[in-house]
N, CA, C, O and CB atoms as a CASP TS submission, in Angstrom:
PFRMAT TS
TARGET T0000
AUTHOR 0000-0000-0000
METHOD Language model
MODEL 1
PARENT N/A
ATOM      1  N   UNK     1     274.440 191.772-126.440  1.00  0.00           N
ATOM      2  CA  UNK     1     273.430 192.710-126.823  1.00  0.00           C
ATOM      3  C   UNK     1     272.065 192.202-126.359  1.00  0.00           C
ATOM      4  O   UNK     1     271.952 191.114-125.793  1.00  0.00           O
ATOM      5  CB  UNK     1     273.454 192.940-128.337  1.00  0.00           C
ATOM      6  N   UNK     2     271.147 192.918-126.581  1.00  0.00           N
ATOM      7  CA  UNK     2     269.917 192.929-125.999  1.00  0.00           C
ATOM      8  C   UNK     2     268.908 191.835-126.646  1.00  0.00           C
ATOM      9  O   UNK     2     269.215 191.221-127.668  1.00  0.00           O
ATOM     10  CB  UNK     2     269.396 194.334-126.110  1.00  0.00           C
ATOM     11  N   UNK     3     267.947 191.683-126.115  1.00  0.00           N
ATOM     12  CA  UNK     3     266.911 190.936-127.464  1.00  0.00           C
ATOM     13  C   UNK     3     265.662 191.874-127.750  1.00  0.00           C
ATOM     14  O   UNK     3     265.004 192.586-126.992  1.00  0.00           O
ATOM     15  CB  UNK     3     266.136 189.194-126.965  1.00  0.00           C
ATOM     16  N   UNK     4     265.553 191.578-129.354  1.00  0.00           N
ATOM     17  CA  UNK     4     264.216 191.992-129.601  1.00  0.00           C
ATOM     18  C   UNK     4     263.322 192.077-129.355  1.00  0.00           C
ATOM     19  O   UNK     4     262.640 191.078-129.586  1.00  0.00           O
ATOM     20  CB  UNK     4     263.869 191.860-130.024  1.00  0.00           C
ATOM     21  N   UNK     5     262.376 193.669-128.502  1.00  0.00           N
ATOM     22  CA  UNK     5     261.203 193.677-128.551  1.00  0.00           C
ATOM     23  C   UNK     5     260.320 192.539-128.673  1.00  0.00           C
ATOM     24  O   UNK     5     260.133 192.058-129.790  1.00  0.00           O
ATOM     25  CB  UNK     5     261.047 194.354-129.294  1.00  0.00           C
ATOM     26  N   UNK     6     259.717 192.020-127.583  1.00  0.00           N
ATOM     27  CA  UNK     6     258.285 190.993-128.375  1.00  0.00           C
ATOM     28  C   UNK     6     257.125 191.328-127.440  1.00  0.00           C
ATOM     29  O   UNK     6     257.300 191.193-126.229  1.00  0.00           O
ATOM     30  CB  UNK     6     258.503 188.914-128.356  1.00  0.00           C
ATOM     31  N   UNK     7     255.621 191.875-128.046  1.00  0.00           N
ATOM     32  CA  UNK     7     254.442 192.372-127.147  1.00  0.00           C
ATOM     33  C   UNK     7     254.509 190.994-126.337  1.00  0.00           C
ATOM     34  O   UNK     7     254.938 189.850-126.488  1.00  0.00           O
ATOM     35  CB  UNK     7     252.779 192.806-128.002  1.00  0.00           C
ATOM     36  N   UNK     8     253.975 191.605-125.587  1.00  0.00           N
ATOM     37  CA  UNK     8     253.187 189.689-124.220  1.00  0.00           C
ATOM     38  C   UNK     8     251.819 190.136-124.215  1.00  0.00           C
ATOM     39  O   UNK     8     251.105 189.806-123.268  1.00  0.00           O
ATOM     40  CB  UNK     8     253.840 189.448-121.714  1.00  0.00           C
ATOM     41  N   UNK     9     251.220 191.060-125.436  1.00  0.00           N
ATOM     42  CA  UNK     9     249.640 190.231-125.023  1.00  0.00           C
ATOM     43  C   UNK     9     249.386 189.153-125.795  1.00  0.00           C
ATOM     44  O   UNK     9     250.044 188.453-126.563  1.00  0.00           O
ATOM     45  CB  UNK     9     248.247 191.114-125.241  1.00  0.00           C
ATOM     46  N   UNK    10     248.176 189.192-125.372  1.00  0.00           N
ATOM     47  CA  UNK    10     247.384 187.595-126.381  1.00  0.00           C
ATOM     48  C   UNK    10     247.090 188.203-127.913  1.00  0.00           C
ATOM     49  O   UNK    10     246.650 187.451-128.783  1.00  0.00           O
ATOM     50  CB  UNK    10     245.309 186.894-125.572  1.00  0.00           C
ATOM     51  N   UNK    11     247.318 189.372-128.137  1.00  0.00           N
ATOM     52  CA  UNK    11     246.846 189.875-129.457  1.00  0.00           C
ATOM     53  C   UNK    11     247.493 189.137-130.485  1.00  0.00           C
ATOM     54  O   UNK    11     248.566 188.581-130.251  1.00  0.00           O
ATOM     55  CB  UNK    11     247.097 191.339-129.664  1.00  0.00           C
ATOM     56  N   UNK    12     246.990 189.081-131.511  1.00  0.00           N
ATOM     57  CA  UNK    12     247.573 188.499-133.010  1.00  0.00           C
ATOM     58  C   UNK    12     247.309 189.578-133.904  1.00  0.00           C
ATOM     59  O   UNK    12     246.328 190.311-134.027  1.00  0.00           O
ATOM     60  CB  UNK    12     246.802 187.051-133.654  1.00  0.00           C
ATOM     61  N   UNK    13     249.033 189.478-134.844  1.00  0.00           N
ATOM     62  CA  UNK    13     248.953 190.837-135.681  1.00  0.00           C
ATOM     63  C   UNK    13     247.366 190.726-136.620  1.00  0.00           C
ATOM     64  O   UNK    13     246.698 189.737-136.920  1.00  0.00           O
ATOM     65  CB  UNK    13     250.563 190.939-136.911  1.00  0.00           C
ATOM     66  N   UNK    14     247.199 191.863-136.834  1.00  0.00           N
ATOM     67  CA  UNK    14     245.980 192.370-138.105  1.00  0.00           C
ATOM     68  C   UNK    14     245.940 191.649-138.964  1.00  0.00           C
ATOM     69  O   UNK    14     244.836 191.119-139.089  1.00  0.00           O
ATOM     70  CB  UNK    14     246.097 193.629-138.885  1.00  0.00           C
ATOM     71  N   UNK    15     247.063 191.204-140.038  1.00  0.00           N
ATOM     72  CA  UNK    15     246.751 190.426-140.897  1.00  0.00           C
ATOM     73  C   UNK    15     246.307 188.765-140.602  1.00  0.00           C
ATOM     74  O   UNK    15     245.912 188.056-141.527  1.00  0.00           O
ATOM     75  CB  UNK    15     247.780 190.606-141.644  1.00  0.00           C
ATOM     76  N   UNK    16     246.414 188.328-139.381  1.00  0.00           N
ATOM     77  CA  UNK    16     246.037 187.004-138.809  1.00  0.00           C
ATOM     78  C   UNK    16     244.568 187.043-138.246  1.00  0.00           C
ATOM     79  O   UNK    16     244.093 186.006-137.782  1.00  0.00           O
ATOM     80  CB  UNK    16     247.065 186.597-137.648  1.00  0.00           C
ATOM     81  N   UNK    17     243.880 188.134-138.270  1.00  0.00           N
ATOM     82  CA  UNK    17     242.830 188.432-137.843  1.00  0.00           C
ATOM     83  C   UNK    17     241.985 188.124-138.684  1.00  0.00           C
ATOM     84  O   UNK    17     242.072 188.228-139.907  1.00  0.00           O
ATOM     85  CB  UNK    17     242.761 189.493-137.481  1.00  0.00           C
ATOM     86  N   UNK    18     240.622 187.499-137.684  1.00  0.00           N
ATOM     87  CA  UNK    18     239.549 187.072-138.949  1.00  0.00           C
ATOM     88  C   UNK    18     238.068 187.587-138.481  1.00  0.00           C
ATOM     89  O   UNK    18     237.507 187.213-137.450  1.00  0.00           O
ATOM     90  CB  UNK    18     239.478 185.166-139.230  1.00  0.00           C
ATOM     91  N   UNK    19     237.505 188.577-139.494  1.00  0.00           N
ATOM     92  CA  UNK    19     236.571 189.348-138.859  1.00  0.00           C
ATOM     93  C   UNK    19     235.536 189.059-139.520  1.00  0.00           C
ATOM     94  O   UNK    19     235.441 189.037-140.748  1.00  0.00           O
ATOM     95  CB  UNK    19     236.789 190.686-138.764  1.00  0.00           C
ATOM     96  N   UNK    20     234.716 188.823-138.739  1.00  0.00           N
ATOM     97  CA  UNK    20     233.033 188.648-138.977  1.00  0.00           C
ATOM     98  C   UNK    20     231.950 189.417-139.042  1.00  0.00           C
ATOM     99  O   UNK    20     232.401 190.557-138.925  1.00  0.00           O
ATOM    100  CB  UNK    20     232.548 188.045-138.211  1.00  0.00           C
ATOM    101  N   UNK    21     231.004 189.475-139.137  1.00  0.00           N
ATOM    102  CA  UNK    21     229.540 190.470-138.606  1.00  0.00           C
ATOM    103  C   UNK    21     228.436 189.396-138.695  1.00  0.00           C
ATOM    104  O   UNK    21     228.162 188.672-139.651  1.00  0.00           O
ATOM    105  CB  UNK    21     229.024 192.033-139.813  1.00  0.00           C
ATOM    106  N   UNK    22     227.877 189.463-137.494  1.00  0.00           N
ATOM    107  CA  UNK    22     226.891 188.837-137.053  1.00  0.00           C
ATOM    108  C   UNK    22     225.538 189.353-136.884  1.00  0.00           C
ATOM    109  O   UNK    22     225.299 190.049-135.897  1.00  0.00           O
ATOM    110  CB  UNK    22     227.258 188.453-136.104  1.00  0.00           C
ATOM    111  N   UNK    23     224.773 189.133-137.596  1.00  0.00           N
ATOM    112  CA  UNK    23     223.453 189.296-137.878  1.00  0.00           C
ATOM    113  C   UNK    23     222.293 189.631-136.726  1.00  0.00           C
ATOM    114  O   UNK    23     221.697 188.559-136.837  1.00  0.00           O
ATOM    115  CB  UNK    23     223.166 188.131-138.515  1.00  0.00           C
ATOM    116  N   UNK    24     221.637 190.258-135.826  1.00  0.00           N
ATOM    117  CA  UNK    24     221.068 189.960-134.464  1.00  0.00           C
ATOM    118  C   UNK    24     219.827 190.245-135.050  1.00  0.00           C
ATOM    119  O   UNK    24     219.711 191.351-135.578  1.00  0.00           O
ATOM    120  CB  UNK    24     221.541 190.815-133.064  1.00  0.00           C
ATOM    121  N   UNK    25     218.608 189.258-135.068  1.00  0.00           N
ATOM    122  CA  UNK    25     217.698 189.309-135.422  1.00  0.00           C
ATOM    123  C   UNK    25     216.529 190.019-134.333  1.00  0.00           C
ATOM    124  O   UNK    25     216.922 189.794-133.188  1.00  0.00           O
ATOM    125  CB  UNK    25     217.633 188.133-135.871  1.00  0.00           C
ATOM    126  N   UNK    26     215.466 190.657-134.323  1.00  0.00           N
ATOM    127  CA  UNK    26     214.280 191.448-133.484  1.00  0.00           C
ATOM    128  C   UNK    26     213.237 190.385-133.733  1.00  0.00           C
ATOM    129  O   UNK    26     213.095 189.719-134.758  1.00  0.00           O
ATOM    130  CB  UNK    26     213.765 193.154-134.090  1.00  0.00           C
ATOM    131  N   UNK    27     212.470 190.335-132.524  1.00  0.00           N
ATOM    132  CA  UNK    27     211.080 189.606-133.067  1.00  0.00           C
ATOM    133  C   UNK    27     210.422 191.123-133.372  1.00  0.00           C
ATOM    134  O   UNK    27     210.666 192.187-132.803  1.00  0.00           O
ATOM    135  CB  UNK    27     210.037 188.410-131.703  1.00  0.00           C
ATOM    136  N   UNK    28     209.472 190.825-134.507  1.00  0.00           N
ATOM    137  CA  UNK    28     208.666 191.948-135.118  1.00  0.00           C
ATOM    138  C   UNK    28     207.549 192.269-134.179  1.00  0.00           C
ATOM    139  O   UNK    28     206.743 191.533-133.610  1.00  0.00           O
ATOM    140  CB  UNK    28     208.083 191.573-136.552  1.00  0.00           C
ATOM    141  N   UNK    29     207.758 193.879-134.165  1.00  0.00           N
ATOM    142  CA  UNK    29     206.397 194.496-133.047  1.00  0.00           C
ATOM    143  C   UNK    29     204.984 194.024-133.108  1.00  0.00           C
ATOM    144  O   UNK    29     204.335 193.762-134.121  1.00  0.00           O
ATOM    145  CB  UNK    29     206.102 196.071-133.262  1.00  0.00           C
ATOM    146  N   UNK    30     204.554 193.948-131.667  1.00  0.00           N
ATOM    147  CA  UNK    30     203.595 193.209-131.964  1.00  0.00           C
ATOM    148  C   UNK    30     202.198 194.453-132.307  1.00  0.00           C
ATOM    149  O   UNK    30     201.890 195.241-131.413  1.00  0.00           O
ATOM    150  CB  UNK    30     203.443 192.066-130.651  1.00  0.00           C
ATOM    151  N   UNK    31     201.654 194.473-133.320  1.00  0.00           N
ATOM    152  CA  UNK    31     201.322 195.641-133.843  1.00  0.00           C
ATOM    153  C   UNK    31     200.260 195.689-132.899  1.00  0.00           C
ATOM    154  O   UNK    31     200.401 196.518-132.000  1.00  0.00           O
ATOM    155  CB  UNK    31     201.050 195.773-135.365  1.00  0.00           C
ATOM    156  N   UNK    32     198.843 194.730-132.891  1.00  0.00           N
ATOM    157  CA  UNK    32     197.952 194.663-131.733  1.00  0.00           C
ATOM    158  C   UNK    32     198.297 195.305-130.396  1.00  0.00           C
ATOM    159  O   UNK    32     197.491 195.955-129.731  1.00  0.00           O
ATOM    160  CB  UNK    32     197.744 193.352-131.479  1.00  0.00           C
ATOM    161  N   UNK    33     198.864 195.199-130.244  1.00  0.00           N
ATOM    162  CA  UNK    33     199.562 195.874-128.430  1.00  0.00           C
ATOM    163  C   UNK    33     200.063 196.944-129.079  1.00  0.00           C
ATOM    164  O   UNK    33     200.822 197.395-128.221  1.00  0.00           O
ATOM    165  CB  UNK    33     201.075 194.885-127.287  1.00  0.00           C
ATOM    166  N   UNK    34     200.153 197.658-130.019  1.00  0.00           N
ATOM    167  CA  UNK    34     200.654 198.730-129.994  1.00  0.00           C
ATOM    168  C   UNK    34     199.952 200.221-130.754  1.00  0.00           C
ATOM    169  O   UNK    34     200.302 201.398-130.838  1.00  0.00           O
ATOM    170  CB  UNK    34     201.816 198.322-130.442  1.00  0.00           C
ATOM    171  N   UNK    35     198.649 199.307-131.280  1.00  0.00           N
ATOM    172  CA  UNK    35     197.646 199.841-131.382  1.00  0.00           C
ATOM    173  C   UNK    35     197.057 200.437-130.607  1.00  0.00           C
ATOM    174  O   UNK    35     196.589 201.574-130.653  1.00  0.00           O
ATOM    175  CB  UNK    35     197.119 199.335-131.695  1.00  0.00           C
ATOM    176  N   UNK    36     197.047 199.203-129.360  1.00  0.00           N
ATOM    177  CA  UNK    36     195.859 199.600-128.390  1.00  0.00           C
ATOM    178  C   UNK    36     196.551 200.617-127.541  1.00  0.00           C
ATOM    179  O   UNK    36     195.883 201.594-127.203  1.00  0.00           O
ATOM    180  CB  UNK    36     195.188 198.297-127.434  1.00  0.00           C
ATOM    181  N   UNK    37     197.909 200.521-127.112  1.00  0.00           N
ATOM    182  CA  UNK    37     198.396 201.541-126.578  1.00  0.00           C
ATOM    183  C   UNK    37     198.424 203.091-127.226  1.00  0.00           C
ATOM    184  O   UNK    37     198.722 204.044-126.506  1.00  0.00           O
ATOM    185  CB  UNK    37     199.526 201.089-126.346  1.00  0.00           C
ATOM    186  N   UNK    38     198.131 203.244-128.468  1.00  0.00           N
ATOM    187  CA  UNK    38     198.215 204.564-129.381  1.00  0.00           C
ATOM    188  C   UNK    38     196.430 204.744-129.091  1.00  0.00           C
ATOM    189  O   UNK    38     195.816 205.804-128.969  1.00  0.00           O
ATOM    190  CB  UNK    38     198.908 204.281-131.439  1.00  0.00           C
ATOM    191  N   UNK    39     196.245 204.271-129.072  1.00  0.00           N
ATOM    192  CA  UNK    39     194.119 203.988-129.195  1.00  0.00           C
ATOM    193  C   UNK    39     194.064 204.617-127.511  1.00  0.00           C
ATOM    194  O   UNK    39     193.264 205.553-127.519  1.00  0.00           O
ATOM    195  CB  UNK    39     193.174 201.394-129.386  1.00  0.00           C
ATOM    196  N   UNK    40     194.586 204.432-126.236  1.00  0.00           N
ATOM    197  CA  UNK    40     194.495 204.617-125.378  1.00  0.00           C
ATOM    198  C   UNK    40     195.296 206.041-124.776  1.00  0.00           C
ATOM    199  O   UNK    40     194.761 206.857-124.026  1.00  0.00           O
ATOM    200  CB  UNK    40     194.656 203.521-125.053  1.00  0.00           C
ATOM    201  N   UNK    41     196.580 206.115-125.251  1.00  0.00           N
ATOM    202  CA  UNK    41     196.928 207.589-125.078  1.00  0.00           C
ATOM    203  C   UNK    41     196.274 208.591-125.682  1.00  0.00           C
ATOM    204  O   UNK    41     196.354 209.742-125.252  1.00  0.00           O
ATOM    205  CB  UNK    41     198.099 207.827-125.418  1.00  0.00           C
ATOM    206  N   UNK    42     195.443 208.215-126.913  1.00  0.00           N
ATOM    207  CA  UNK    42     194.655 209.371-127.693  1.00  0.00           C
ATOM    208  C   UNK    42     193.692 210.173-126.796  1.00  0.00           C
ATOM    209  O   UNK    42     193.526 211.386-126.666  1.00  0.00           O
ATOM    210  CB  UNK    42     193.759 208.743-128.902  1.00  0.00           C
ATOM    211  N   UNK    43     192.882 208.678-125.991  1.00  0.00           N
ATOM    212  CA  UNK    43     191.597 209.010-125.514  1.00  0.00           C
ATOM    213  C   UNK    43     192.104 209.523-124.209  1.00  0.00           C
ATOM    214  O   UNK    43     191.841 210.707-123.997  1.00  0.00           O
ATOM    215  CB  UNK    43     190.484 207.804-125.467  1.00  0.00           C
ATOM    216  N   UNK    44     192.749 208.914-123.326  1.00  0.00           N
ATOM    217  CA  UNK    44     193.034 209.330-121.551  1.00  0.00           C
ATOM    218  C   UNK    44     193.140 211.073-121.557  1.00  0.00           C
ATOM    219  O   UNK    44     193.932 211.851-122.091  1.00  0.00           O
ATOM    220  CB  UNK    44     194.943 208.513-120.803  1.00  0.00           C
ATOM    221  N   UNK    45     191.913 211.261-120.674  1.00  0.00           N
ATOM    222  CA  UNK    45     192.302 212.729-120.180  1.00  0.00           C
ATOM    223  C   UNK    45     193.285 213.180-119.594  1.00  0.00           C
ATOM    224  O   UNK    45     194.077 212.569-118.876  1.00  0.00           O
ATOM    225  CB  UNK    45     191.619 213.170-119.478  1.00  0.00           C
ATOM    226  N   UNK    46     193.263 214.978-120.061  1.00  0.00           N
ATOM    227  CA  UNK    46     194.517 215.116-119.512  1.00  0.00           C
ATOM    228  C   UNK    46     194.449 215.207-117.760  1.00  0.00           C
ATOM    229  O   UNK    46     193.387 215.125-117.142  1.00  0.00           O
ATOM    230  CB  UNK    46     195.155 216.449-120.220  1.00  0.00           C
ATOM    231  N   UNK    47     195.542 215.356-117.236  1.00  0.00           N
ATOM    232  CA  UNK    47     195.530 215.274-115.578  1.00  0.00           C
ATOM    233  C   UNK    47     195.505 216.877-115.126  1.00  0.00           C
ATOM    234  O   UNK    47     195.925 217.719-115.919  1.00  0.00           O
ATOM    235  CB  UNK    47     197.109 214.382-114.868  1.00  0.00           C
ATOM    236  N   UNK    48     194.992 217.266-113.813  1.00  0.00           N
ATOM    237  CA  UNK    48     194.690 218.598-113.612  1.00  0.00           C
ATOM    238  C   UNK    48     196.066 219.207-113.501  1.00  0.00           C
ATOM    239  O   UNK    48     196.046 220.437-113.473  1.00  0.00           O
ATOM    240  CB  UNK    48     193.759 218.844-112.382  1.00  0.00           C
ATOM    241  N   UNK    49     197.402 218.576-113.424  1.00  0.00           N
ATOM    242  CA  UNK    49     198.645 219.941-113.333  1.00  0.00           C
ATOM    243  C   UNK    49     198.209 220.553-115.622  1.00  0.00           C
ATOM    244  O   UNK    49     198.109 221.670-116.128  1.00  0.00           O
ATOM    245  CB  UNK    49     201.438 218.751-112.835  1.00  0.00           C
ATOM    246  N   UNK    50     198.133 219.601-116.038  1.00  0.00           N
ATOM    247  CA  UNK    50     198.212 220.188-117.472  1.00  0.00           C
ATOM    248  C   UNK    50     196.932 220.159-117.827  1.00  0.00           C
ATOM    249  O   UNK    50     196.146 219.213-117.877  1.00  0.00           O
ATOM    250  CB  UNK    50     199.095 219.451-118.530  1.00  0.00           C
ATOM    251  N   UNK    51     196.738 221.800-118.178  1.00  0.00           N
ATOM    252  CA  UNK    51     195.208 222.488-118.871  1.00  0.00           C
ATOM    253  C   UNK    51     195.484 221.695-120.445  1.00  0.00           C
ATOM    254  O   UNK    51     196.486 221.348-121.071  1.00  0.00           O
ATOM    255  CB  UNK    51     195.140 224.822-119.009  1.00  0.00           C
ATOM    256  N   UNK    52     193.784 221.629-120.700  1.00  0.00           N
ATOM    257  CA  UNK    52     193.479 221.429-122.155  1.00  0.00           C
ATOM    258  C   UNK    52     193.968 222.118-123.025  1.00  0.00           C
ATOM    259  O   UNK    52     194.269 223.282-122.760  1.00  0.00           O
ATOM    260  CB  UNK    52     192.356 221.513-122.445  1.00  0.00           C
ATOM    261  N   UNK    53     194.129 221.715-123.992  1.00  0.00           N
ATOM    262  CA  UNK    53     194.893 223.465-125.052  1.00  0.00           C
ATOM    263  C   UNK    53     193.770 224.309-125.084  1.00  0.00           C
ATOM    264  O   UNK    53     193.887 225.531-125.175  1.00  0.00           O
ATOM    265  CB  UNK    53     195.444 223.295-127.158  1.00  0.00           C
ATOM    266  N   UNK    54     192.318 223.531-124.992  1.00  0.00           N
ATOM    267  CA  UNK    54     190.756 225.014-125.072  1.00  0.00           C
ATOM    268  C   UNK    54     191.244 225.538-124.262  1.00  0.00           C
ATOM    269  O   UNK    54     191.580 226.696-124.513  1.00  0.00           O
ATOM    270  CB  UNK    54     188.881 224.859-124.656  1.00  0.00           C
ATOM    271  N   UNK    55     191.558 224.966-122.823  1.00  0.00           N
ATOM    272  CA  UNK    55     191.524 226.094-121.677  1.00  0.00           C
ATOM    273  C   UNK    55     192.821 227.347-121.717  1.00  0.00           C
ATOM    274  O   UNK    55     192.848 228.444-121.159  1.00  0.00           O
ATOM    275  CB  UNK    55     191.665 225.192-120.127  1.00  0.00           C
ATOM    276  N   UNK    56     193.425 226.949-122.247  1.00  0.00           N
ATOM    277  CA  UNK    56     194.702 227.730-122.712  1.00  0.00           C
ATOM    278  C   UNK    56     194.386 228.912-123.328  1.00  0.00           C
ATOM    279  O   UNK    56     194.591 230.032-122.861  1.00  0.00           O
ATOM    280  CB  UNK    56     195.557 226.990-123.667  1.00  0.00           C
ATOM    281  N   UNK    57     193.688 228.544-124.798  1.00  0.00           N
ATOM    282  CA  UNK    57     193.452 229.384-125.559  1.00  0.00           C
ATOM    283  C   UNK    57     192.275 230.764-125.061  1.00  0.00           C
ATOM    284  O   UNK    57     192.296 231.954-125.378  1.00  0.00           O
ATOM    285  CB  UNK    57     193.098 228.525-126.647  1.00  0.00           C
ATOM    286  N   UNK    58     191.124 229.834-123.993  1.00  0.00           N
ATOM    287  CA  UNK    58     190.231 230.633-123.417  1.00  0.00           C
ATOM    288  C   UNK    58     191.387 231.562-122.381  1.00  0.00           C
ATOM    289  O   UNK    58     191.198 232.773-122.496  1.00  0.00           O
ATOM    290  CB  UNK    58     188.929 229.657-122.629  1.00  0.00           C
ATOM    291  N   UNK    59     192.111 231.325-121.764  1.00  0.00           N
ATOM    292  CA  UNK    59     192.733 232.311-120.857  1.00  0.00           C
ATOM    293  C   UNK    59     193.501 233.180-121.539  1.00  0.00           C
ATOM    294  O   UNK    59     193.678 234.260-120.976  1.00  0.00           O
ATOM    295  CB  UNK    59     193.523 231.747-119.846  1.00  0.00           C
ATOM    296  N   UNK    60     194.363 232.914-123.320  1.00  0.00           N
ATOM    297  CA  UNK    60     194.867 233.879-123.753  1.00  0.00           C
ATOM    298  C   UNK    60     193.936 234.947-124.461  1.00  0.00           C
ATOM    299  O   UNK    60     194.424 235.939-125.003  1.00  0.00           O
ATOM    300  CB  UNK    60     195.786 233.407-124.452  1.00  0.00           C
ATOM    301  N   UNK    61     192.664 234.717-124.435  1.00  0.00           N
ATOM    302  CA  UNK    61     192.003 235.234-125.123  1.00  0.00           C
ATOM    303  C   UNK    61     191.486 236.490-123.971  1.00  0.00           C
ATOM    304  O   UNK    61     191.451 237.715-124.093  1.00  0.00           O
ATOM    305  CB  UNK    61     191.055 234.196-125.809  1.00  0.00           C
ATOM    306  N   UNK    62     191.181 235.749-123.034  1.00  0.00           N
ATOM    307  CA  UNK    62     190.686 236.548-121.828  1.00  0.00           C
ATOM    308  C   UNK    62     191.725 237.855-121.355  1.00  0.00           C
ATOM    309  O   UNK    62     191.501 239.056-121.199  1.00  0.00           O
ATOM    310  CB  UNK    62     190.541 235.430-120.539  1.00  0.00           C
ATOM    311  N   UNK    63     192.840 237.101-121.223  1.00  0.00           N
ATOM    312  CA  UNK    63     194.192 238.264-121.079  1.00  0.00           C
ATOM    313  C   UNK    63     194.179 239.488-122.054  1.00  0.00           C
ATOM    314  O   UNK    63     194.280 240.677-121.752  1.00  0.00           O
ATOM    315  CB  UNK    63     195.730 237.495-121.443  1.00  0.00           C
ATOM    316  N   UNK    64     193.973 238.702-123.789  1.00  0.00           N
ATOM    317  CA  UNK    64     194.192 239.868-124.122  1.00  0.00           C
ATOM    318  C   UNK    64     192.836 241.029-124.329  1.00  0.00           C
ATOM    319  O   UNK    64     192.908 242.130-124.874  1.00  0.00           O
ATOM    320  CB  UNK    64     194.965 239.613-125.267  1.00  0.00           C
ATOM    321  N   UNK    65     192.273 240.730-124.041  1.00  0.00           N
ATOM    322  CA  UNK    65     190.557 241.320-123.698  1.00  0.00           C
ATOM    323  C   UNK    65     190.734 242.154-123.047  1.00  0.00           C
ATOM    324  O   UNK    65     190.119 243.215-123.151  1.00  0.00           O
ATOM    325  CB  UNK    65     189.430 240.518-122.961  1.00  0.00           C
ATOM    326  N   UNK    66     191.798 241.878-122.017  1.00  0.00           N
ATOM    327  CA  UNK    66     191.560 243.155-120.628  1.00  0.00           C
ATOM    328  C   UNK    66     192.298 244.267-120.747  1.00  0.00           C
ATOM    329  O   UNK    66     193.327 244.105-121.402  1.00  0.00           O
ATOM    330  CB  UNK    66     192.014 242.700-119.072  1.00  0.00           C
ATOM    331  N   UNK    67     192.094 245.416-120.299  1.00  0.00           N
ATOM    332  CA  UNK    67     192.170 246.701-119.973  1.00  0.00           C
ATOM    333  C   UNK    67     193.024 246.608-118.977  1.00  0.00           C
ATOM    334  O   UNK    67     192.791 246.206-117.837  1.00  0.00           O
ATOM    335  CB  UNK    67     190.988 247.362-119.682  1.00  0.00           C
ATOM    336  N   UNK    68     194.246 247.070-119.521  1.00  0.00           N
ATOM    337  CA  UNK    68     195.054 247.590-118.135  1.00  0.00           C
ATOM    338  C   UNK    68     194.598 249.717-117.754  1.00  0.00           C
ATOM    339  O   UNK    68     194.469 250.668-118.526  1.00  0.00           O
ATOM    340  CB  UNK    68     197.362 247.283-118.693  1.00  0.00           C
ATOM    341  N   UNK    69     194.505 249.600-116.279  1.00  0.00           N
ATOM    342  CA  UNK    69     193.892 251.089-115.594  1.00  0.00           C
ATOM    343  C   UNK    69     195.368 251.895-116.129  1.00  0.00           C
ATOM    344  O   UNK    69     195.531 253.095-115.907  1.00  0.00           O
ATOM    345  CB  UNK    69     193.532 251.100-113.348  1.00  0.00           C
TER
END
């Protein structure tokens, strides 16, 4: 007769298993640098493909002003 089934990986059954969780620590943001970057996107103008929201609002205002013939 035959022989018994036996896996050939390297695995070890579940109950021989020994499981951990390992902790991965962050260094904390460096708030200074991230100030200045929030301090600097506030102020930078916008670039000419994207209108101001005024200019926006002045052109919807203008649109709806007009008279169609």
């Amino acid at each position: 007769m035959g022989r018994r089934y036996a896996k050939k990986t390297g695995q070890r059954p579940q109950e021989e298993r020994d499981l951990s969780i390992r902790a991965e620590f962050n260094d904390p943001p460096d708030l200074d640098k991230l100030c200045e970057l929030l301090i600097r996107m506030s102020l930078r103008r916008p670039t000419p493909s994207s209108p101001s929201p005024t200019a926006r609002r002045t052109e919807l205002a203008s649109a709806q002003t007009r008279t169609t013939p």
